[in-house]
SERO-265446 format. One record per atom (N, C-alpha, C): residue in one letter; x, y, z. Coordinates in steps of 0.001 Angstrom, whole numbers, padded with zeros to 6 digits, always signed. Layout:
N
aXYZ;...
END
This chain:
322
x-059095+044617+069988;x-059241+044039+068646;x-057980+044249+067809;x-057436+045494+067784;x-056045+045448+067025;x-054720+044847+067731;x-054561+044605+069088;x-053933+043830+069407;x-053761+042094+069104;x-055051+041273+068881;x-055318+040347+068569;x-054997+040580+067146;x-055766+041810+066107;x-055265+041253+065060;x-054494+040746+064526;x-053289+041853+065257;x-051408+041877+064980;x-050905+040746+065606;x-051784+039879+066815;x-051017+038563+066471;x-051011+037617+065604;x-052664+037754+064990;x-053002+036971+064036;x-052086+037275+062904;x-051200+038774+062509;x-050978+038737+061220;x-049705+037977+061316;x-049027+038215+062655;x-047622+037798+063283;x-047666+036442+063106;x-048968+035414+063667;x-048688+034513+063784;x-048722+033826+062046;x-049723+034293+061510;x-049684+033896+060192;x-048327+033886+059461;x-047474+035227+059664;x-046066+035758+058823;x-045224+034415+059479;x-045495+033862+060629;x-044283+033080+060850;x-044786+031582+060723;x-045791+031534+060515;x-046288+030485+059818;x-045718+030250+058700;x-046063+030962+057421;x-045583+030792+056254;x-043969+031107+056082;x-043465+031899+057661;x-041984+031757+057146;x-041442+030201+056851;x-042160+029716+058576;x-041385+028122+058552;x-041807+027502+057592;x-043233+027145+056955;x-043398+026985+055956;x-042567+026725+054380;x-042259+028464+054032;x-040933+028260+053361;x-039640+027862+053632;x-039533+028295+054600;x-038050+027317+054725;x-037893+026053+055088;x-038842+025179+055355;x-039421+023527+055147;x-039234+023288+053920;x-039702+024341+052936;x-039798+023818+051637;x-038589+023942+051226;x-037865+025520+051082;x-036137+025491+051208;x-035625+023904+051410;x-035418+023820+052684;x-034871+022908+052627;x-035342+021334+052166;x-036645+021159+052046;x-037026+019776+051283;x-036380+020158+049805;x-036000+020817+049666;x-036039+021203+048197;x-034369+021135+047583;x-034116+021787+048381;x-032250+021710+048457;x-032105+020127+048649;x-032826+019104+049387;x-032311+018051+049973;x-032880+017203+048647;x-033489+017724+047522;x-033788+016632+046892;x-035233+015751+046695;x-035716+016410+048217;x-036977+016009+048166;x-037902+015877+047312;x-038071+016656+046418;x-039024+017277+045594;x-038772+017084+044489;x-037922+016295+043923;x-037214+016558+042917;x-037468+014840+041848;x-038550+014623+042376;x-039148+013079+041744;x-038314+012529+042109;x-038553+010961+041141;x-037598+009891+041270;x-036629+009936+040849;x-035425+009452+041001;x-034317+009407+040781;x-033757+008230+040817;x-032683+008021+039934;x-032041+006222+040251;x-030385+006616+040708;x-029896+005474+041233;x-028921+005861+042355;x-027227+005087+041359;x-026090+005773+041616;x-025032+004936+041115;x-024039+004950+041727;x-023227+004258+041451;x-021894+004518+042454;x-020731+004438+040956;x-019815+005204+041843;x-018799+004949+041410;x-017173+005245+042733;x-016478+004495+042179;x-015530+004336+043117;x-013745+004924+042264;x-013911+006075+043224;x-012066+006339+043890;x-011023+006349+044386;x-009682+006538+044215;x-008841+006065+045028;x-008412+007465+046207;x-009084+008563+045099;x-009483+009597+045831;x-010333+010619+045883;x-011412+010487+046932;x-012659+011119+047114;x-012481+012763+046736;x-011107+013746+046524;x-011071+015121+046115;x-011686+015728+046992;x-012272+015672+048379;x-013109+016525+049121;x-014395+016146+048840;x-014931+015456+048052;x-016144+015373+047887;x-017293+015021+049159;x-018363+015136+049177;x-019034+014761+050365;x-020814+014908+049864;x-021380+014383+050643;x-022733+014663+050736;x-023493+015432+050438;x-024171+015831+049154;x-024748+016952+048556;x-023568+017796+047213;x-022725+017284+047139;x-021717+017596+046106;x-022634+017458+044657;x-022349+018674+044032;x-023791+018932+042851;x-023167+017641+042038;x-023598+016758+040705;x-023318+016366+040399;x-023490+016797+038258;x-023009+016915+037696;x-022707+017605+036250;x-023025+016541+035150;x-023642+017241+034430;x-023680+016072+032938;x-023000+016659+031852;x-021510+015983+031538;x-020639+016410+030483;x-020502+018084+030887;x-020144+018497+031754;x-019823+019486+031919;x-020934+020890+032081;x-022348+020088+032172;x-023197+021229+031789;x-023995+021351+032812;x-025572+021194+032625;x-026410+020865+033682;x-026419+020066+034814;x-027031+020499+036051;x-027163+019715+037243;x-028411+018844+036906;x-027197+017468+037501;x-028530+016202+037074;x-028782+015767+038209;x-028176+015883+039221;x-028409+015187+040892;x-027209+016039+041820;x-027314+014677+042768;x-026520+015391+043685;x-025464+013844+044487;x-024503+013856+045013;x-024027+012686+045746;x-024497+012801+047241;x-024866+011559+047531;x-025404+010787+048565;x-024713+010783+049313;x-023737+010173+048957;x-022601+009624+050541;x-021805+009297+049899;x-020587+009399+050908;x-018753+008508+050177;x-018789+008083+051035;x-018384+006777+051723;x-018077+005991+051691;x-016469+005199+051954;x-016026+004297+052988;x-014352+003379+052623;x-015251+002119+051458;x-015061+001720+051221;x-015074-000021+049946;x-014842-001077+051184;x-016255-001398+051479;x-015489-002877+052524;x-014853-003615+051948;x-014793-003552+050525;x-013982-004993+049509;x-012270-004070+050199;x-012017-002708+049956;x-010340-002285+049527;x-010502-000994+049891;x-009895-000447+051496;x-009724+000521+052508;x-009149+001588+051659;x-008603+001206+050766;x-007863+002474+050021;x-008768+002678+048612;x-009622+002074+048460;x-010987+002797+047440;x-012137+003730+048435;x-012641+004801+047659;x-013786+005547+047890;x-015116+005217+047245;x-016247+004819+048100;x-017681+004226+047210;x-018002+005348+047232;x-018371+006520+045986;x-018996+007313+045816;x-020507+006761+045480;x-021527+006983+046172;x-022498+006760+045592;x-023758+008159+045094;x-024211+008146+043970;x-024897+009489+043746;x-026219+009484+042827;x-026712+009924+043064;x-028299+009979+042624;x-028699+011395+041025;x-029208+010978+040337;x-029517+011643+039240;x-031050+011499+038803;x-031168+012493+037832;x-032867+011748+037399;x-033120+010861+036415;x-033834+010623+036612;x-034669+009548+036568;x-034377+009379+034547;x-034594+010274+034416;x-034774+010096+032932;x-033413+010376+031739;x-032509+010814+032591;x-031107+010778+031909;x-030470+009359+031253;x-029947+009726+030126;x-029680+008345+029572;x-028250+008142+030033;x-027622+007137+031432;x-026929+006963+031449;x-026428+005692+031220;x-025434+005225+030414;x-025268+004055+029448;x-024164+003345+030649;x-023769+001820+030426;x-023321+001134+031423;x-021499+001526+030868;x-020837+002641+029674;x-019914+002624+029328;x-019919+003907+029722;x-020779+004878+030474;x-020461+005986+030794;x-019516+006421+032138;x-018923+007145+031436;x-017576+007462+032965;x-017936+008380+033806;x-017422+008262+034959;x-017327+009442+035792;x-016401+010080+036419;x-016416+011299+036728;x-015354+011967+037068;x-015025+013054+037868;x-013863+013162+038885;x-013988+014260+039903;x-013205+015738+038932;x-014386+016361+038679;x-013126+017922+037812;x-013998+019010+038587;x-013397+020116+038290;x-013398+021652+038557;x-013519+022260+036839;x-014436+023683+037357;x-014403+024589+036232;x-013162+025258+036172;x-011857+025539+037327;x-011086+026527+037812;x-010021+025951+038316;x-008925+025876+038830;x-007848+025502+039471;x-008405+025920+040855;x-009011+026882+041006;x-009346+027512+042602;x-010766+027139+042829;x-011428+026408+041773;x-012517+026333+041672;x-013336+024761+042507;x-014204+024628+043179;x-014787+023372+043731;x-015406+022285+042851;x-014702+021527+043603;x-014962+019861+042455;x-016406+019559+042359;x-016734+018822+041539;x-017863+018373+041526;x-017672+016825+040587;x-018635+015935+040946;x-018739+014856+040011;x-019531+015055+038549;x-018340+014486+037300;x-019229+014494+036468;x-019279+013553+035935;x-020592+013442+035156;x-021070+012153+034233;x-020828+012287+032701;x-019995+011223+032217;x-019707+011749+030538;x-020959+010683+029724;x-021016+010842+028711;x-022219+010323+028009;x-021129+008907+027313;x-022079+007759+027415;x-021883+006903+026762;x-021645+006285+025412;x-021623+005407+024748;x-022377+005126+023187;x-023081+005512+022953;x-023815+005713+021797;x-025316+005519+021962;x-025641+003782+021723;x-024593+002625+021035;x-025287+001775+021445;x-025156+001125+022241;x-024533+001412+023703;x-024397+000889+024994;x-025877+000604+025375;x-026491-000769+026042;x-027615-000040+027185;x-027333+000544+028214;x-028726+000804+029052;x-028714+001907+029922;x-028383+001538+031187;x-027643+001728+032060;x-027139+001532+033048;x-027931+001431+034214;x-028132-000089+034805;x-029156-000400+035541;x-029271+000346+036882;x-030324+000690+038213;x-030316+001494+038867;x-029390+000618+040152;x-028423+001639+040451;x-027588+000857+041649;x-026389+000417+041245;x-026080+000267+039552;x-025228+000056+038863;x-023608+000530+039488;x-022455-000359+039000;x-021230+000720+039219;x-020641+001378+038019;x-020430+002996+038247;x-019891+002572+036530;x-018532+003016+036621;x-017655+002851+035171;x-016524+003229+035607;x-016100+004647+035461;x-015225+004504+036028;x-014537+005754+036800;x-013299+006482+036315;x-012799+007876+035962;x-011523+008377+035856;x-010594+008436+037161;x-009563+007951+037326;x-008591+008209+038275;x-008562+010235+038693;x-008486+010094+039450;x-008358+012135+040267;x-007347+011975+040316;x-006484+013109+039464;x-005062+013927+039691;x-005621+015130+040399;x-004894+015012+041857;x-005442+016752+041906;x-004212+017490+042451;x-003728+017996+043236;x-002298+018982+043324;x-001561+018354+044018;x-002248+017521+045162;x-001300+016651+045840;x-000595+015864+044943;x-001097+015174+044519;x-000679+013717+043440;x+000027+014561+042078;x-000236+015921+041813;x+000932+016712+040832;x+001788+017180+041351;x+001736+017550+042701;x+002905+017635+043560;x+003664+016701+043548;x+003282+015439+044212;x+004277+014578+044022;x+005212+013884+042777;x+003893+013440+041638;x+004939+013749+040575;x+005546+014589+040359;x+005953+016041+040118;x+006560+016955+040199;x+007946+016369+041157;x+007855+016132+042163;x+009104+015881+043149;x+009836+014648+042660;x+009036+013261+042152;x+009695+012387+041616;x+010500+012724+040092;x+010299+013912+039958;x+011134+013982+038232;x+012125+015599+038178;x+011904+015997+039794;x+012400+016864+039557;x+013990+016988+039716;x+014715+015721+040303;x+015989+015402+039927;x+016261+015249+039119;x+015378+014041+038021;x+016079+014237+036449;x+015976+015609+035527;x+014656+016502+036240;x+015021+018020+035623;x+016021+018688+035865;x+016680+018438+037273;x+018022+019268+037545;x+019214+018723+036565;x+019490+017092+036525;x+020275+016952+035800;x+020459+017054+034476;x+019493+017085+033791;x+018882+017650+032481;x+019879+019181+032390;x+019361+020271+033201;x+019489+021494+033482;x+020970+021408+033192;x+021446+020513+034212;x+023382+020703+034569;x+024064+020229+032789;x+023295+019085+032803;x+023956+018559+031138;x+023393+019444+030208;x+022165+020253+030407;x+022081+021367+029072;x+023229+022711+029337;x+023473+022650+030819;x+024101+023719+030786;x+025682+023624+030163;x+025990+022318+030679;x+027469+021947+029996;x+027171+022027+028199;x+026377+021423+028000;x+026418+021553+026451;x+026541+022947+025522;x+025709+023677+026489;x+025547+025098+026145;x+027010+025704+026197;x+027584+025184+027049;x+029132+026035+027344;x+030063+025552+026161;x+029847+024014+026084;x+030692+023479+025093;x+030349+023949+023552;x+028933+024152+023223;x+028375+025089+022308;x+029014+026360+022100;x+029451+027279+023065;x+029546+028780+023154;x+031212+028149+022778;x+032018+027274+023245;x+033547+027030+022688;x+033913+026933+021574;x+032842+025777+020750;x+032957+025369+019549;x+032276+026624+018744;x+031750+027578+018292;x+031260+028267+018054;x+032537+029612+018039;x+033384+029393+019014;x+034102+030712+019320;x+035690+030283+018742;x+035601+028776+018669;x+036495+028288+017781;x+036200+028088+016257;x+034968+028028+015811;x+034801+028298+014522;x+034938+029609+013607;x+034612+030760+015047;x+034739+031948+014801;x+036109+032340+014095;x+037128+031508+015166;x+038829+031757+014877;x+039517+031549+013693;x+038351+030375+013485;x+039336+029440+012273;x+038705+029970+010784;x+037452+031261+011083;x+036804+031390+009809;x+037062+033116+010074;x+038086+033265+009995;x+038723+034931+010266;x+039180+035343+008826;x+039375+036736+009096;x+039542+036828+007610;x+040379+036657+007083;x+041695+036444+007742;x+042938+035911+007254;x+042644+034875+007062;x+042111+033529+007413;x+042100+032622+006867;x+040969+032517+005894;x+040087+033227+005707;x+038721+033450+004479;x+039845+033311+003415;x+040864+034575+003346;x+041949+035105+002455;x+042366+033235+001479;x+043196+033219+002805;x+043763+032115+002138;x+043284+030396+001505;x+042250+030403+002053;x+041154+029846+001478;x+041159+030129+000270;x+040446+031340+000092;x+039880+031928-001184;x+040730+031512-002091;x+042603+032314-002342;x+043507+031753-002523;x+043705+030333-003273;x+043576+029661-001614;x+043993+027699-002187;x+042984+027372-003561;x+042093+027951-003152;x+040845+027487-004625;x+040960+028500-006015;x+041561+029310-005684;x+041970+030417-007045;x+043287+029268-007652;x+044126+028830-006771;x+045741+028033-007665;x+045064+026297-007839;x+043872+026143-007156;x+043467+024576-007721;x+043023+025279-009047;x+041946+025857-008853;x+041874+026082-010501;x+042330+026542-011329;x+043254+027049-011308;x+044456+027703-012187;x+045124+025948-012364;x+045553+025526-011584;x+046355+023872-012066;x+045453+023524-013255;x+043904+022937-012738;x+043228+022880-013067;x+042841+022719-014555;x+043011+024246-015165;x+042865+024441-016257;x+043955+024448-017270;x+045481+024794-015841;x+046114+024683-016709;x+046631+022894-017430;x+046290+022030-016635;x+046227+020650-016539;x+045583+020166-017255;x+044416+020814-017398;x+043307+019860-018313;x+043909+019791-019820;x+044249+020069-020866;x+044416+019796-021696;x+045372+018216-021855;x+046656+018692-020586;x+047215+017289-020436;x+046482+015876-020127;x+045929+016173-019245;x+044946+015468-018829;x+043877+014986-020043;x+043220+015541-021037;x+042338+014951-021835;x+043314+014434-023159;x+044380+015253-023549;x+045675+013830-024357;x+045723+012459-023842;x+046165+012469-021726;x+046646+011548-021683;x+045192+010389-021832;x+043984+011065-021379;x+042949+010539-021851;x+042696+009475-023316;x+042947+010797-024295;x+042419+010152-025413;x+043481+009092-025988;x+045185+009313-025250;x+045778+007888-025776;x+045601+006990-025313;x+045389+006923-023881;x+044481+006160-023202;x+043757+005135-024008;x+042408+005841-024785;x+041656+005363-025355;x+042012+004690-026642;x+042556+005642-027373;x+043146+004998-028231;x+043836+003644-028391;x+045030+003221-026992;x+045930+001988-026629;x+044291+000938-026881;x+043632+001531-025871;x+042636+000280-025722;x+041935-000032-027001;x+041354+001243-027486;x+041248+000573-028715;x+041994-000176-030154;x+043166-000320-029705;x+043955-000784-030644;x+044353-002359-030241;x+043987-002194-028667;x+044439-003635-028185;x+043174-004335-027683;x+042359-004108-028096;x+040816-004757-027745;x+041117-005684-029324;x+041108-005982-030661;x+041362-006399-031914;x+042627-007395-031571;x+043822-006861-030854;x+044892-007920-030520;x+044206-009129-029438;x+043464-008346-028707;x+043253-009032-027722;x+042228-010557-028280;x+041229-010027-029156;x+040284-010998-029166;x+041162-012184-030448;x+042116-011516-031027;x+043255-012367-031880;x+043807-013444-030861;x+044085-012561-030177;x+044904-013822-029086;x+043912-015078-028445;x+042625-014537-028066;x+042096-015268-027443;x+041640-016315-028622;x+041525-016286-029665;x+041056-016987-031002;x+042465-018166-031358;x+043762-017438-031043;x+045159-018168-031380;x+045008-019229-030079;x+044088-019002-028824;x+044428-019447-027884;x+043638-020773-028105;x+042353-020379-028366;x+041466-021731-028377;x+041650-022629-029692;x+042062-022221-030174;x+042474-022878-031835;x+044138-023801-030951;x+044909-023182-030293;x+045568-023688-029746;x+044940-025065-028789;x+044195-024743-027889;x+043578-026043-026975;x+043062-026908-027921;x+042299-026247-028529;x+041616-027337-029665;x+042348-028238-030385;x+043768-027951-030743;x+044916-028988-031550;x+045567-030029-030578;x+045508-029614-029167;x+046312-029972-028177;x+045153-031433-027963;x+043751-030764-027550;x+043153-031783-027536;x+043053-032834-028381;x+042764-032514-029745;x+043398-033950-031168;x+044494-034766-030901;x+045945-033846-030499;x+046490-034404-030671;x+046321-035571-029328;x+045785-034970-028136;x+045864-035778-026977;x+045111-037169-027962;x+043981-036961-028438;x+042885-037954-028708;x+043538-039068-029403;x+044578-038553-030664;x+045099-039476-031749;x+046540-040220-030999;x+047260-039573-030162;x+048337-040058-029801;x+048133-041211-028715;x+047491-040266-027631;x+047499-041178-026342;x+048447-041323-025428;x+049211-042447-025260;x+050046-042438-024327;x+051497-041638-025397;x+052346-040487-024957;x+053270-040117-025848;x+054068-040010-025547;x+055622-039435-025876;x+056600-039700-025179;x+056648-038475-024045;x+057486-038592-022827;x+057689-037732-021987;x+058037-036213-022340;x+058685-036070-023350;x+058971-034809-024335;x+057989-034494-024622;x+057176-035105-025699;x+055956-034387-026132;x+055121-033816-025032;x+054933-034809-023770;x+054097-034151-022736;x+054755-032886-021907;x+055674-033050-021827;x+056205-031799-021392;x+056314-030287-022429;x+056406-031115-023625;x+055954-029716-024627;x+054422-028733-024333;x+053558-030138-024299;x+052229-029775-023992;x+051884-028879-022897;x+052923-029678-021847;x+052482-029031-020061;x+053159-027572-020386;x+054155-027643-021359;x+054740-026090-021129;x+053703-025140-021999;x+053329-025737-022974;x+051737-024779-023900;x+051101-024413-023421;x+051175-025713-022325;x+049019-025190-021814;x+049738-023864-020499;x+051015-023455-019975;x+051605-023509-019144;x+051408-021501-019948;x+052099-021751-020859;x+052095-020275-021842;x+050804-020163-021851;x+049969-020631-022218;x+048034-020428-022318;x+047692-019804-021433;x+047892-020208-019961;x+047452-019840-018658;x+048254-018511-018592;x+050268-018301-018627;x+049993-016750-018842;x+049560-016387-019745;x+049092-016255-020948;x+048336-015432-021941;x+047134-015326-021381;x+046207-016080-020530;x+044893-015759-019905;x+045406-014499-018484;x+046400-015113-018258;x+046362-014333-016529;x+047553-013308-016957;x+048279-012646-018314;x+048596-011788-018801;x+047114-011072-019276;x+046387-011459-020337;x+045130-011166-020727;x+044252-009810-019635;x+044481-011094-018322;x+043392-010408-017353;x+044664-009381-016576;x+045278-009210-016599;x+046429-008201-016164;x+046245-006752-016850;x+046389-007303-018567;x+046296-006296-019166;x+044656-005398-019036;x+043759-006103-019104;x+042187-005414-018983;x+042261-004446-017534;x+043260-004716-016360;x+043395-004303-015112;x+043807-002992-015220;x+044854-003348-016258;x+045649-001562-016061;x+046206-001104-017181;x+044736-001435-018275;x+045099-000411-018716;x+044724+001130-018754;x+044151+001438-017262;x+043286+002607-017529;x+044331+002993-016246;x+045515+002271-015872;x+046482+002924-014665;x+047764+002917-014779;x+048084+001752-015913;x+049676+002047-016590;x+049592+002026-017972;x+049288+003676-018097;x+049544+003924-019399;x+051052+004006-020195;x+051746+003767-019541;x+053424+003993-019645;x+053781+002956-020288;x+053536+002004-019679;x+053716+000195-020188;x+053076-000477-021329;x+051783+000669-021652;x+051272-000948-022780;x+051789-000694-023949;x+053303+000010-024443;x+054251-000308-025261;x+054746-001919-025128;x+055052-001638-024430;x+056120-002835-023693;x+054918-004510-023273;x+053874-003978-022835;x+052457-005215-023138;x+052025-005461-024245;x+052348-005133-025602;x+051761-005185-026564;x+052377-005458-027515;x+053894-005350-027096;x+055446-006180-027676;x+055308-007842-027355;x+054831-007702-025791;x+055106-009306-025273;x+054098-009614-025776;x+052743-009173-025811;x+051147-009754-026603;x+051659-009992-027822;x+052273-009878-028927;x+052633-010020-029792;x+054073-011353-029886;x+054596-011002-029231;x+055938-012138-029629;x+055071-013609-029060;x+053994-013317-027835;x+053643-014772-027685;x+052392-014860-028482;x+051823-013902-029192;x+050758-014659-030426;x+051517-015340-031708;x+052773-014942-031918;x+053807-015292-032759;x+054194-016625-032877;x+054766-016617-031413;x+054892-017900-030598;x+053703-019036-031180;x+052767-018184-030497;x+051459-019324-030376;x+051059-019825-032158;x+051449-018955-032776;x+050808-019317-034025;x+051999-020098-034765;x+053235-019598-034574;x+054772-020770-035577;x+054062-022380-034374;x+053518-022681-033266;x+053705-023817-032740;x+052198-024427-032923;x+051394-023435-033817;x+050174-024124-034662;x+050117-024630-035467;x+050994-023824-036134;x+051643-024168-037624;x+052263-025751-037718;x+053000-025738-036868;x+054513-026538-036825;x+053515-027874-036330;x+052691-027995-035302;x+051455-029398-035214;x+050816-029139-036104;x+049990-028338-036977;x+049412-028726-037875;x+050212-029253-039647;x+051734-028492-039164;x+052435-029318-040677;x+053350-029580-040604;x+053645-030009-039525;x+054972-030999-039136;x+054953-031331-037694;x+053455-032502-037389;x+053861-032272-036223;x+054733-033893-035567;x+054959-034111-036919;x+056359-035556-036484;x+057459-034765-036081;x+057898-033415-036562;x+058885-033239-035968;x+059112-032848-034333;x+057547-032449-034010;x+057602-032042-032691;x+057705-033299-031753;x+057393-034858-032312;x+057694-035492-031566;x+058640-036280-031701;x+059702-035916-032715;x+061320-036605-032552;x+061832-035110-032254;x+061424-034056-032241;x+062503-033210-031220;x+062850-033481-030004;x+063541-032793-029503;x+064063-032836-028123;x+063308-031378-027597;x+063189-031128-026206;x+062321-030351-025781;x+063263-028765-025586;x+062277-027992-026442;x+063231-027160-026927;x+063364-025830-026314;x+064099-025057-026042;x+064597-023779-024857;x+063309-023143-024496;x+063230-022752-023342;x+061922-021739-022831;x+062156-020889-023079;x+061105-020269-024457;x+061151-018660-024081;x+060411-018201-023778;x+061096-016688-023245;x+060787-015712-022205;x+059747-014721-023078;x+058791-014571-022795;x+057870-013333-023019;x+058789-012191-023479;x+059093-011494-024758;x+059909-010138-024293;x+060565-010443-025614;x+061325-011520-025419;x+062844-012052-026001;x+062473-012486-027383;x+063014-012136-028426;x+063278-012170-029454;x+063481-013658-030136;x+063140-014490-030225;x+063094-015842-030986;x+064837-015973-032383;
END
């Protein structure tokens, strides 16, 4: 009787072992785990992934697991990930997916990022889209494609750096204290000129000012002798008409003096703030030809028969004494 029992208890214990580990494994496989709806998404690289690879929602909870990878009968160089989740997760048709790790050393897993909220829900069997996988290979290789322009980078920072450490060791030279000295110096005798100058300097200023203001009053005289001048020239053009060759040449030589008194005029406004030396000597000739201009106003307005039985009479010179 106790022999029989102890098989009965034996056979029972290994009963319920296989038992549990039936269930183990229905359980690991998904079995048990209700309905679920299925998705794919596609890579250019699968990361190791494979069959039973947990699958992540936004980084958190396990929502499923992947099914199978897959070549793309459409394109040999895509991966059909296809993977299963539950049933009741809201996955939207704008939700991405993606191959990441918690770790650099750590195992990939697929994850699912959350959608809109006003996307709809992503039908079962759906594809959705996908993040491209960088993983060490593919940073390896970038790494190798840029790591020539890092060397040359390196070589031209290093030249710069040298040419840096020159210019620097030549600024050093040129800012020594012997030359601080004489520096210091050059700007101690500018301002010593300086001050001692300025007084000259604000005389030659204020005669400066003075010339101009004394010849701003000549000036607008002249320009008044000038147009009072055109203005007679024109009458007389109006009343005479055709006149003798003398008279017109009197005229051509007036209007001839007019034009320098304008382009003397604009000479003088030029400089007088640069030849202060001269507007003695500009303000002699401004004068002998307002002189001028006014005895040959005079002389058409009260005698101007004599200007046309004269003979055409000597040019004078700006300067020269009548």
């Amino acid at each position: 009787m106790e022999a029989k029992r102890e098989q009965v208890f034996v056979g029972l214990f290994v009963v319920i072992a296989v038992a549990l580990l039936i269930a183990t494994v229905f359980s690991l496989s998904g079995a048990f785990a209700g309905t679920a709806r299925h998705y794919h998404a596609k890579f250019h690289n699968a990361a190791g992934l494979d069959r039973g690879t947990t699958v992540r929602y936004e980084g958190g909870p396990k929502i499923g697991r992947v099914e199978k990878v897959v070549i793309d009968p459409k394109d040999p160089a895509v991966m059909d990930m296809e993977f299963s989740v539950k049933e009741d997760l809201p996955i939207k048709t704008d939700s991405r997916v993606a191959i990441l790790s918690f770790s650099p050393l750590g195992d990939n897993h697929l994850e699912v990022r959350a959608g809109s909220p006003a996307a709809p829900r992503a039908a079962d069997g759906a594809i959705l889209p996908s993040d491209p996988y960088v993983g060490f290979n593919e940073l390896t290789e970038e790494i190798n494609k840029v790591m020539p322009q890092a060397q040359e980078l390196m070589a031209n920072l290093n030249v710069r750096v040298n040419e840096l450490s020159v210019t620097l060791k030549r600024v050093n030279d040129l800012l020594n204290d012997q030359n601080r000295a004489n520096i210091s110096a050059s700007i101690s005798d500018l301002q010593g000129m300086l001050r001692e100058d300025r007084p000259v300097i604000k005389s030659t200023l204020n005669n400066v000012n003075g010339a101009s203001a004394k010849l701003t009053p000549m000036l607008d005289d002249l320009r008044k002798t000038s147009d009072q001048a055109n203005e007679t020239l024109k009458k007389i053009d109006a009343v005479i008409g055709e006149n003798r060759e003398d008279l017109r040449a009197s005229i051509k030589k007036l209007r001839e003096s007019l034009n320098n008194v304008s382009d003397l005029t604009h000479r003088l406004d030029q400089t007088i703030d640069i030849n202060t030396e001269t507007l003695d000597e500009l303000l002699m000739n401004l004068r002998d030809v307002s002189e001028n201009l006014r005895e040959f106003t005079d002389i058409i307005k009260t005698r101007p028969s004599e200007l046309i039985r004269s003979t055409t009479p000597r040019e004078h010179k700006p300067g020269e004494h009548p």
